[in-house]
C-alpha positions as CSV (number, residue, x, y, z in Angstrom):
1,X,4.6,-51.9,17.1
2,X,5.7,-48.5,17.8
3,X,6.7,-47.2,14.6
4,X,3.2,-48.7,13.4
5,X,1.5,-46.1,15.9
6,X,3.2,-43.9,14.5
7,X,2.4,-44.5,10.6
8,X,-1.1,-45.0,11.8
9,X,-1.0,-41.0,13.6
10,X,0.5,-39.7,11.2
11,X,-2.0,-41.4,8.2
12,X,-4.8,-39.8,10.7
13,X,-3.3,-36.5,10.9
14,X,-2.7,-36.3,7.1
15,X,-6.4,-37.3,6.5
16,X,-7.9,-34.4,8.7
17,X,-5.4,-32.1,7.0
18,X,-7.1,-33.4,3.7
19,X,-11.0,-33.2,5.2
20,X,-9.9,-29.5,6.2
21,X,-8.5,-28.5,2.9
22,X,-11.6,-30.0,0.7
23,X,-13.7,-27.9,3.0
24,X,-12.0,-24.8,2.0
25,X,-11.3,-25.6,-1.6
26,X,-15.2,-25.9,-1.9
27,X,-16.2,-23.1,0.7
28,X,-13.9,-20.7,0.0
29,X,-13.4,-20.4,-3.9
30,X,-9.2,-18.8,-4.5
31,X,-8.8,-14.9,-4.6
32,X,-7.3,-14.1,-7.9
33,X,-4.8,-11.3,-8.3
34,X,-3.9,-8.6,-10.6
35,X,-2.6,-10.1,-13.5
36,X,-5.6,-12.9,-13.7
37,X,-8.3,-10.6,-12.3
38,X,-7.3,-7.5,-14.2
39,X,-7.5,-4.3,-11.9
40,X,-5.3,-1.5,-11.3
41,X,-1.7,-1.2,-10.0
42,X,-0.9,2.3,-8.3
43,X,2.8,3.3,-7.5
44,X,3.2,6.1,-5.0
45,X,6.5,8.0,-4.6
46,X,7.2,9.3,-1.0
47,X,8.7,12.8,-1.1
48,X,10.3,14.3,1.9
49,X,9.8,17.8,3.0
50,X,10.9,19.6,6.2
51,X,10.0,17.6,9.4
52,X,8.9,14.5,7.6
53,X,11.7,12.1,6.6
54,X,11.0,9.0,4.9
55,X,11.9,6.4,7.2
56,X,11.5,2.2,7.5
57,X,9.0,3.1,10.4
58,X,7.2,5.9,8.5
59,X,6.6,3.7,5.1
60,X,5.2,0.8,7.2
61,X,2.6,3.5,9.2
62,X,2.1,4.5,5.7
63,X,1.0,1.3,4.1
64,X,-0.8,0.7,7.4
65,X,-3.6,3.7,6.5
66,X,-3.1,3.2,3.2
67,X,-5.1,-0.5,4.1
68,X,-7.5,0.8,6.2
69,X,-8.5,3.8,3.5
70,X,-8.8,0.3,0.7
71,X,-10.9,-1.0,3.6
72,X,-12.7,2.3,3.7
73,X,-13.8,1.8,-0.1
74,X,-14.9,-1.6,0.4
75,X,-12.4,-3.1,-2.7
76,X,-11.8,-6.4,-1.6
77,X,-8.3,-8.9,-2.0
78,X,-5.9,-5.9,-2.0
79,X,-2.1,-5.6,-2.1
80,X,0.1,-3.1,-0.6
81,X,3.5,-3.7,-0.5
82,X,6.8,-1.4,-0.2
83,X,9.7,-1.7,-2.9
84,X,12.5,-1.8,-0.5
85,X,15.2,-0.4,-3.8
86,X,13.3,2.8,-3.7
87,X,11.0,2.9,-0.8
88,X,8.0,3.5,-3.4
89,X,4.6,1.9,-2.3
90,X,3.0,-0.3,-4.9
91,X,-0.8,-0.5,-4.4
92,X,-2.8,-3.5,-6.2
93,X,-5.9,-3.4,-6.8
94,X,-7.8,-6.2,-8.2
95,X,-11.4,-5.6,-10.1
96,X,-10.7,-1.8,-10.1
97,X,-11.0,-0.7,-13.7
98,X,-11.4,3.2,-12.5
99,X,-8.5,4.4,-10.1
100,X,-9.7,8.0,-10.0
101,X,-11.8,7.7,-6.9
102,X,-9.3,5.6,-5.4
103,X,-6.2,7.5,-6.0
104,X,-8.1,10.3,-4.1
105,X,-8.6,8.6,-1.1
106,X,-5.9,6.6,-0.6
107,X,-2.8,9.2,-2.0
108,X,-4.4,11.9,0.1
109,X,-2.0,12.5,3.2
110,X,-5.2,13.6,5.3
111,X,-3.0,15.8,7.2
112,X,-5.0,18.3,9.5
113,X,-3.7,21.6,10.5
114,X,-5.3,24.6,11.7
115,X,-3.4,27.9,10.8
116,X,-4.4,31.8,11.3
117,X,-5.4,33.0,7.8
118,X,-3.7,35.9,6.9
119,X,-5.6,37.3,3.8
120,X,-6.9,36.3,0.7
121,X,-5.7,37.6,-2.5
122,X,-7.8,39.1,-5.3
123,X,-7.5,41.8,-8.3
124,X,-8.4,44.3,-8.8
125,X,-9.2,47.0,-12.1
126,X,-10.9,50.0,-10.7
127,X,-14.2,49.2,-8.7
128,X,-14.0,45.7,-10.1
129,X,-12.3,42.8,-7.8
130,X,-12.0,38.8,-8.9
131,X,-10.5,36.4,-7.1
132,X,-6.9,34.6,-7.7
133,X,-6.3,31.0,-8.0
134,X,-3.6,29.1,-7.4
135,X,-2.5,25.7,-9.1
136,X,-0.2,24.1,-6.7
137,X,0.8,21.4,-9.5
138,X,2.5,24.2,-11.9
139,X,2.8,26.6,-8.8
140,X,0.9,29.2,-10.7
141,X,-1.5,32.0,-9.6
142,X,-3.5,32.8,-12.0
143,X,-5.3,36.2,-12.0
144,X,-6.6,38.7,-14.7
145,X,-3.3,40.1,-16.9
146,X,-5.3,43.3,-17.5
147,X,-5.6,44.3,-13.2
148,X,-4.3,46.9,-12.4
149,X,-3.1,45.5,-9.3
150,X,-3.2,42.0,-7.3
151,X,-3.6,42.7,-3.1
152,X,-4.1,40.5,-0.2
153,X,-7.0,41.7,1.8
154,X,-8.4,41.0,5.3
155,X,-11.6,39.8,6.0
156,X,-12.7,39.3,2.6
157,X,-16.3,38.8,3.4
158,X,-17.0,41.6,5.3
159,X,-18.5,45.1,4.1
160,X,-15.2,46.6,4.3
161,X,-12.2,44.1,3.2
162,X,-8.6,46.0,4.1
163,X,-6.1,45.8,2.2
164,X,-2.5,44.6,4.0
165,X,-0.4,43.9,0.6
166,X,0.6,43.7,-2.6
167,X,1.4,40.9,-5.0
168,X,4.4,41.9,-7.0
169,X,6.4,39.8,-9.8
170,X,9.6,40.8,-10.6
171,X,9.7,41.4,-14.4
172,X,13.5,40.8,-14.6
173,X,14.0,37.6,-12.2
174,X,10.0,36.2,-12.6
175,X,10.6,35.7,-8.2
176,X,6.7,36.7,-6.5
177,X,6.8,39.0,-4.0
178,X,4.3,40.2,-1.2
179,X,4.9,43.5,-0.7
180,X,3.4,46.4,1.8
181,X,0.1,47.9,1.4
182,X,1.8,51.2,0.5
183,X,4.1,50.1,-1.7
184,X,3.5,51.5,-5.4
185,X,4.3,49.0,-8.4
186,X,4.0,51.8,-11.0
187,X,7.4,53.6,-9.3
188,X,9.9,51.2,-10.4
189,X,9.7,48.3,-12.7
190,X,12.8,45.9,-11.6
191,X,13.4,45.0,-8.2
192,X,16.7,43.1,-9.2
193,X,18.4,46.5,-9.8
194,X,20.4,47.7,-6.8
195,X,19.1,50.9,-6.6
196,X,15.3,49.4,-6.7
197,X,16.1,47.2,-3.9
198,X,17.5,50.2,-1.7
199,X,14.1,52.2,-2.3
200,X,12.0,49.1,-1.8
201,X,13.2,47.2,0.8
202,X,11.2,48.7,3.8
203,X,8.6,47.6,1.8
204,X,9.2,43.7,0.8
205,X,6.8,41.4,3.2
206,X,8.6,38.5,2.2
207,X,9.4,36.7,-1.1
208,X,7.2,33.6,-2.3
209,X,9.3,29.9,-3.2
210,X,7.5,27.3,-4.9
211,X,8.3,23.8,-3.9
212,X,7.6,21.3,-7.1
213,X,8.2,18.2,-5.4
214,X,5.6,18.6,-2.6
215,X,3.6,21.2,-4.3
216,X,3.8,24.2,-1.5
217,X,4.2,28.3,-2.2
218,X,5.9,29.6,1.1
219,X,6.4,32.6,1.7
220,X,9.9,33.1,3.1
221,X,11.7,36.1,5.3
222,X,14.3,38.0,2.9
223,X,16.5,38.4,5.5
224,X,16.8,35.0,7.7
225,X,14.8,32.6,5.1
226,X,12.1,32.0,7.9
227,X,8.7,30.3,6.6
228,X,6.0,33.6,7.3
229,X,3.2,31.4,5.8
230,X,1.7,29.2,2.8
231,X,0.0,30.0,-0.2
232,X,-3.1,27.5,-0.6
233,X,-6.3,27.0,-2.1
234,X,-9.8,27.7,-0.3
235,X,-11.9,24.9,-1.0
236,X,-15.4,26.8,-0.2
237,X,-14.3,29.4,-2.9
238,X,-11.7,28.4,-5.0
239,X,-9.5,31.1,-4.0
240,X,-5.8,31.3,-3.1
241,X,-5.2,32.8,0.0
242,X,-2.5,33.3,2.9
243,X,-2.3,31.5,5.8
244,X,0.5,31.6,8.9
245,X,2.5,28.8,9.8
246,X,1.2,25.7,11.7
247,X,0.1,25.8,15.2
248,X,-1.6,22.2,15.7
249,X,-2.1,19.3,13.7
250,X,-4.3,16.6,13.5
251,X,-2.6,13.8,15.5
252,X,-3.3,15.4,18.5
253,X,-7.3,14.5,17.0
254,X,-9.1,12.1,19.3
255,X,-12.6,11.8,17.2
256,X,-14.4,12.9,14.0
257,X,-17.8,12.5,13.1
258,X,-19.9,13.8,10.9
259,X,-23.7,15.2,11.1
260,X,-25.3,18.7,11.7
261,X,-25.3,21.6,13.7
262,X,-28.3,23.2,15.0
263,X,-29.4,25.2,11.7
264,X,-28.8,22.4,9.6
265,X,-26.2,22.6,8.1
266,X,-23.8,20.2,7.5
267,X,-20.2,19.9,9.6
268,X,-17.5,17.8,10.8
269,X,-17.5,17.6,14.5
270,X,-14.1,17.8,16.3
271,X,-12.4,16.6,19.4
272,X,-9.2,16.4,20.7
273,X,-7.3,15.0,22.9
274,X,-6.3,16.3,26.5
275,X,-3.0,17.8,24.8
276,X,-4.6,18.7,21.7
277,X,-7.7,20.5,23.5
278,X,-5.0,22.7,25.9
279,X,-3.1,23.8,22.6
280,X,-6.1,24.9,21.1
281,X,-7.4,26.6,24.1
282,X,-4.3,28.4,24.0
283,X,-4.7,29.2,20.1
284,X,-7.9,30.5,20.4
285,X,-7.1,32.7,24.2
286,X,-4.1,34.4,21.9
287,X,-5.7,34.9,18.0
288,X,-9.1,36.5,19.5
289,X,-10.6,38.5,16.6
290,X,-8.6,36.7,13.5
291,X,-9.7,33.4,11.5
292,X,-8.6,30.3,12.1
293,X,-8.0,28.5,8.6
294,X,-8.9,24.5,9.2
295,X,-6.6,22.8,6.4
296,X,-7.0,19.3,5.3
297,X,-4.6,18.2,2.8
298,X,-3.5,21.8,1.8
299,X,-7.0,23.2,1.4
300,X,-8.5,25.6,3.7
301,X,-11.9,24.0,4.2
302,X,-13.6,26.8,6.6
303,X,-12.1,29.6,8.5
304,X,-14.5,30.6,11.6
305,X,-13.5,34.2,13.3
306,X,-12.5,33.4,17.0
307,X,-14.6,35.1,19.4
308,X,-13.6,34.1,21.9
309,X,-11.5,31.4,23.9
310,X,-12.6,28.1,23.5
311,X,-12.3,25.6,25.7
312,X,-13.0,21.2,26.0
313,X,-11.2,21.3,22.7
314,X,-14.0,20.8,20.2
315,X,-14.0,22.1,16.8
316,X,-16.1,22.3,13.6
317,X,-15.4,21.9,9.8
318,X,-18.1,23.9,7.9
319,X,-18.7,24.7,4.4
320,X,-19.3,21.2,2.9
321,X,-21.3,20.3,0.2
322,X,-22.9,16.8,1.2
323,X,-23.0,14.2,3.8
324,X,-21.4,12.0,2.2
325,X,-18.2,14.2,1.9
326,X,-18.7,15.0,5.7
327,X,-18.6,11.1,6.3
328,X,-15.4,10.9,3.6
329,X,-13.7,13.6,5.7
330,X,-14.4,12.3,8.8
331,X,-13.2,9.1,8.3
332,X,-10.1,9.8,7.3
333,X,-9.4,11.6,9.6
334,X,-10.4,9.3,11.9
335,X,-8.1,6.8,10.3
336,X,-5.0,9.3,10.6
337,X,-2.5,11.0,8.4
338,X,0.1,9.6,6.3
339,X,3.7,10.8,7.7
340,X,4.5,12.3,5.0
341,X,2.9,13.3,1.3
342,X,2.5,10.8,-1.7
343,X,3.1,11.5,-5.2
344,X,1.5,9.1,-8.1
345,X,4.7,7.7,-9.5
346,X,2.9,5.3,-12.6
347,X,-1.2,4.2,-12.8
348,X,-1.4,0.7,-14.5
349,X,-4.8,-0.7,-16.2
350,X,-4.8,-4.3,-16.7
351,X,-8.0,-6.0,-18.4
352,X,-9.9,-9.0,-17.0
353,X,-9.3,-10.4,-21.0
354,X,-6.0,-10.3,-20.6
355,X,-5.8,-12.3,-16.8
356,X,-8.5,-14.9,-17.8
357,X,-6.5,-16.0,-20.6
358,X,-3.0,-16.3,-18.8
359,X,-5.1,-18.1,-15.7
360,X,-6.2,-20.8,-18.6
361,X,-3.3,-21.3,-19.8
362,X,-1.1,-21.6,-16.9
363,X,-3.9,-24.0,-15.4
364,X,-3.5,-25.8,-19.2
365,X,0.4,-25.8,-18.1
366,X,0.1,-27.6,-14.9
367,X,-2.6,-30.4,-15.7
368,X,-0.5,-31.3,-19.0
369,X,3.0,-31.1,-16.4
370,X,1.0,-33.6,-13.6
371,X,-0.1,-35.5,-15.8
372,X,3.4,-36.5,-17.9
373,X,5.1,-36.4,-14.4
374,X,2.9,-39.0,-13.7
375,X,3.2,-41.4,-17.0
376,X,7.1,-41.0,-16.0
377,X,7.0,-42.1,-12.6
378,X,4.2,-45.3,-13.5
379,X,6.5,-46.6,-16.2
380,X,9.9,-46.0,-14.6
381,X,9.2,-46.6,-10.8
382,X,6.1,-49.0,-11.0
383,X,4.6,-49.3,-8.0
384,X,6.0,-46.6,-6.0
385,X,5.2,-44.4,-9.0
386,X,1.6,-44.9,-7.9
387,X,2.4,-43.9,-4.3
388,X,4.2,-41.1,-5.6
389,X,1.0,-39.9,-7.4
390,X,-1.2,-40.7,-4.5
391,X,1.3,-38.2,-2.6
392,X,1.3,-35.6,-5.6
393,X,-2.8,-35.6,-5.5
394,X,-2.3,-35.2,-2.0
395,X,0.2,-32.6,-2.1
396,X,-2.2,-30.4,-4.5
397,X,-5.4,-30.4,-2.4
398,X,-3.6,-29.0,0.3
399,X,-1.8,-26.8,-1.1
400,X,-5.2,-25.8,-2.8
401,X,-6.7,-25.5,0.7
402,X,-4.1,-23.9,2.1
403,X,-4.2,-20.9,0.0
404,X,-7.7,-20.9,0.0
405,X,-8.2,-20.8,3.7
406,X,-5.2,-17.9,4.3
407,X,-7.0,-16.4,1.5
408,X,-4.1,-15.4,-0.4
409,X,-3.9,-14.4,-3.8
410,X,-3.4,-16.6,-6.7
411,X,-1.0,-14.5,-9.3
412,X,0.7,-16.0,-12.6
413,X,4.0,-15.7,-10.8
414,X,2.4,-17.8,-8.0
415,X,1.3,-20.4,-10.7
416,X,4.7,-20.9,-12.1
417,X,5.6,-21.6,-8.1
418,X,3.0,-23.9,-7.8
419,X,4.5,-26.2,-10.7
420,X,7.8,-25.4,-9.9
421,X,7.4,-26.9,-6.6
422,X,5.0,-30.3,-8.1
423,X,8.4,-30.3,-9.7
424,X,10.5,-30.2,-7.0
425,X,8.3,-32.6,-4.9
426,X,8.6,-35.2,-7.7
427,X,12.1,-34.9,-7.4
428,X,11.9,-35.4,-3.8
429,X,10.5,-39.1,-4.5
430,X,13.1,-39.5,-7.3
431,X,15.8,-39.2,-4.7
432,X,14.2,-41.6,-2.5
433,X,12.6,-43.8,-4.8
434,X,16.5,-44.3,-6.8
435,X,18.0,-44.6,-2.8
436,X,15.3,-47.7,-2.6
437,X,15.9,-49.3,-5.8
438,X,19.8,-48.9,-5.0
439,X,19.3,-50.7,-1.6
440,X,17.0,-53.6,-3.2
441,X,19.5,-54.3,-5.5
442,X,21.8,-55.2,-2.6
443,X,19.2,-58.3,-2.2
444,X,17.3,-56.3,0.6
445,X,14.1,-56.8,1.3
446,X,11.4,-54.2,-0.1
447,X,10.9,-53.3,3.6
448,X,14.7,-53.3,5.1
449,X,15.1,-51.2,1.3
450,X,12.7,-48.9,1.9
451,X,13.5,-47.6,5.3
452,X,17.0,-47.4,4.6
453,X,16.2,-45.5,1.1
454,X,14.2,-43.0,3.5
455,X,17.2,-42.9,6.2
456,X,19.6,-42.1,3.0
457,X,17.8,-40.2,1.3
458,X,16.3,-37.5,4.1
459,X,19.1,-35.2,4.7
460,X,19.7,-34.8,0.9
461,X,16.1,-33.7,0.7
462,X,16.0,-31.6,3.6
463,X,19.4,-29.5,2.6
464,X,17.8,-29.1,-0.8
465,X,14.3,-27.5,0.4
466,X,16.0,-25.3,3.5
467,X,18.4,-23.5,1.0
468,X,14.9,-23.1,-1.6
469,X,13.5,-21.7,1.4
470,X,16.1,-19.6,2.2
471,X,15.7,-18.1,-1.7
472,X,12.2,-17.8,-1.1
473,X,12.5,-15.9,1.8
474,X,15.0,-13.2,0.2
475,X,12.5,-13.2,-2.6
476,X,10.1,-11.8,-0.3
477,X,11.7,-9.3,1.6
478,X,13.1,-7.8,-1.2
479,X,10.7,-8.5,-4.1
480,X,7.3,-6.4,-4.6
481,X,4.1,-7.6,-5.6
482,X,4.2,-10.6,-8.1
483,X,7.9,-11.7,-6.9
484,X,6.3,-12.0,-3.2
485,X,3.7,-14.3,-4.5
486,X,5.7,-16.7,-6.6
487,X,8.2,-16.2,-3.0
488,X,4.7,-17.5,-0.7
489,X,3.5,-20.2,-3.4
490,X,7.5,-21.7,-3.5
491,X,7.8,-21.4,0.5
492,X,4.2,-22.9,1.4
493,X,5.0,-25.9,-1.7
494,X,8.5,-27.1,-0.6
495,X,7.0,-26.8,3.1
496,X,4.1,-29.0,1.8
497,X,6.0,-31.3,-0.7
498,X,8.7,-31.9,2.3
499,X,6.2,-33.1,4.6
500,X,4.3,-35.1,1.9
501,X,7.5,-37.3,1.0
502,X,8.9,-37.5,4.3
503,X,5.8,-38.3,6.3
504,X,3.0,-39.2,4.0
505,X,5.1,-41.6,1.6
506,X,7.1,-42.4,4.0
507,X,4.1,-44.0,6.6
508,X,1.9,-45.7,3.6
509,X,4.6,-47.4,2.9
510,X,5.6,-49.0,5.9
511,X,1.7,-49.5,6.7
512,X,1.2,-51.5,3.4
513,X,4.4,-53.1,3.3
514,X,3.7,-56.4,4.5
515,X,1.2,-57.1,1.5
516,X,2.6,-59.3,-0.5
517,X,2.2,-57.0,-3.9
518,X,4.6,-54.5,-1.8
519,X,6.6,-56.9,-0.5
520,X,7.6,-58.2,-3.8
521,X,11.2,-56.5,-5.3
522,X,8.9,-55.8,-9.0
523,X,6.8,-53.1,-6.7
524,X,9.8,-51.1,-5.8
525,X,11.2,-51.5,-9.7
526,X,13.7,-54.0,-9.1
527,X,14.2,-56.9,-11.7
528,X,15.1,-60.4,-10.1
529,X,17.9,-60.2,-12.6
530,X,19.1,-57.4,-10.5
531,X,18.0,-58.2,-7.5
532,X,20.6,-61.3,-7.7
């Protein structure tokens, strides 16, 4: 009477599980991935640079902005997942034909600094002055061959600009060099020379190092290697110009938002926190008279004069062109920096053409696989063939509504799980299907046979699926992208085809058992011949 309880619970629980999963399968229709949905797949290359090491901590921060930015552009069923082999973060991006706008936000590090800006560098050939650029990709500036000279000035915008150096390339070595304001280019032609350096050192500023892996001109000391300041791009003017090392960075950020001062004009507002507001108090008491450059991402983005000290620690970005990019800026930095900066490693395309036709086929794959599975286990196993697809039926609506309620992504690796494991729950019955014939053939009774084909049978089963599971769960941790969904569609089917033979099978069996069509040895594929 107990063990019918049982049956009976576990009958009702299996039923619920079933009402539950047809809700989802029609409510909530499956996500498809990459490969079936087409979209793009980004692979970004973390690249360490002084203070920012690439650590397990730092990649999983990483990929934790990295969502909230995807969030930020409203792309929908996302996956961002870390190669552990090479630490590289391997963004997927389903229905996203063009990756341009999204490579900008997400890749951007969003890193706020504020720096004192030092000068800005332009040419000049007599009266005439242009500006310099600077490409930090090649690490070029790029200026007019024909000036006569290249000098860093002061103020820039004022009436009178003064000059406090020169820009000087060493025609035998190629190395950049910021030299005084005094300092004559026309004496000497070759630094390099022993006799040029004796003349000219009291006149070398420092000597400018291009980094190619993270993109940054420093200038360096020539006598200790000290960092004096950076070379980077004004965004307002597309100008290169100098700016001291950092002396507060974002983090220390309590809220951005965007809007408009009192004269209209668009800005980012500012605030920091209590530690971030006393730094900048202190930044401000000490720099009175000079700019303060606010960088995002290694562009100066406005560089206010300080008048005087400024206190509550609030801010202002100025200069922008539109609301919108106010908003943009705003909210990232509102959802914080990345620890350190990301290069694009590879940019995949892959067409919807191409995913709709693998989804059909692989669908085509599995129906054709049930249904022979089935044919097999009717004509070989008779009657418990029929349970057996009653439980395989079973077994695919939930795991149908399980991934639809999760709302994980179907991939073509995760359909080659899902008929690897209808495989593997087949085989689950074929152990304890061939345990129950073996024990009928002992003259048993279908009843007496089929429990003890279950007792037999059930450790067998269970060792098989726990070391699958095991697999599945290495598969995971150290697979990326389509590897970790063929790892969750094998894990959640041997969960589910465990618990379908083992409990569903198992209890309709029992319940039905004392019918006589069950009862008899033919249901259970045993021959009188044998049975005797």
């Amino acid at each position: 009477m107990r063990n019918k309880k049982i049956n009976i619970i576990v009958l009702a629980i299996f039923i619920l599980i079933i009402g539950v999963s047809i809700y989802y399968i029609i409510t909530e229709p499956i996500n498809r991935g990459l490969d079936l949905k087409g979209g793009t797949q980004i692979i970004l290359k973390p690249v360490e640079s002084e203070g920012s090491e690439v650590t397990g901590k730092k990649l999983d921060e990483a990929m934790r902005i990295i969502r909230d930015r995807i969030d930020y552009l409203g792309i929908s069923e996302p996956l961002v997942t870390r190669d552990t082999l090479n630490n590289n973060i391997v963004i997927q991006l389903p229905g996203v034909s063009k990756s341009e706008r999204a490579l900008e936000v997400i890749g951007k590090t969003a890193q706020l600094e504020f720096r004192i800006l030092t000068g800005t560098l332009i040419s000049r050939s007599g009266q005439n002055t242009e500006f310099v650029e600077f490409d930090p990709e090649t690490g070029s500036i790029i200026y007019d061959e024909n000036a006569e000279e290249v000098i860093l000035v002061d103020n820039i915008y004022s009436a009178m600009p003064i000059k406090i150096g020169v820009l000087y390339t060493d025609p035998a070595t190629g190395e950049i060099y910021l030299m005084d304001k005094d300092f004559d280019p026309n004496e000497k032609t070759d630094i390099g020379e022993d006799s040029g350096k004796q003349i000219w050192e009291e006149y070398i500023l420092g000597k400018f190092e291009y980094n190619e892996y993270t993109h940054e001109m420093n200038l360096m000391s020539v006598d200790d290697n000290e960092m004096l300041g950076e070379l980077l791009i004004d965004s307002r003017t597309n100008t290169a110009s100098l700016v001291g090392p950092v002396l507060l960075i974002g983090n220390k950020l309590s809220k951005a938002g965007a809007g408009y001062d009192s004269n209209g004009r668009i800005i980012v507002s500012l605030s920091f926190k209590d530690e971030g507001a006393g730094i900048f108090e202190e930044i401000t008491r000490n720099n009175i008279g000079e700019q303060l450059a606010i960088v995002l991402d290694e562009e100066i983005k406005s560089a206010p004069s300080i008048n005087n000290t400024i206190t509550g620690g609030d801010a202002v970005i100025e200069g922008i062109n539109s609301l919108d990019e106010a908003s943009y800026i705003a909210e990232i930095l509102n959802i914080g920096a990345l620890p350190f900066t990301l290069i694009q490693e590879d940019v995949n395309i892959i067409g919807p053409s191409l995913g709709e036709d693998s989804l059909n086929k692989g669908i085509f794959a599995g129906i054709i696989g049930l249904i022979l599975i089935v044919i097999f286990m009717i004509i070989y196993y008779r009657g418990l063939g029929l349970i057996s697809t009653l439980g395989l039926m079973i077994y695919v609506l939930v795991f149908w509504g399980i991934m639809a309620g999760i709302g994980a992504a179907l991939t073509l690796p995760g359909i080659a799980g899902i008929i690897l494991t209808i495989g593997m729950a087949v085989d689950a019955n074929v152990i304890i299907f061939a345990r129950i014939r073996e024990e009928g053939r002992k003259g048993k009774s279908p009843r007496i046979a089929i429990g003890d084909g279950f007792k037999h049978a059930s450790r067998t089963i269970v060792d098989a699926n726990v070391t699958t599971l095991i697999t599945a769960a290495a598969l995971f941790y150290f697979g990326t992208g389509p590897i970790k969904g063929f790892a969750v569609t094998l894990a959640l089917g041997v969960g589910i085809s465990m618990a379908v033979s083992l409990l569903f099978t198992r209890s309709i069996l029992f319940m039905f058992s004392g019918l006589p069509v069950v009862a008899s040895p033919g249901f259970i594929g045993v021959r009188k011949k044998e049975e005797q």
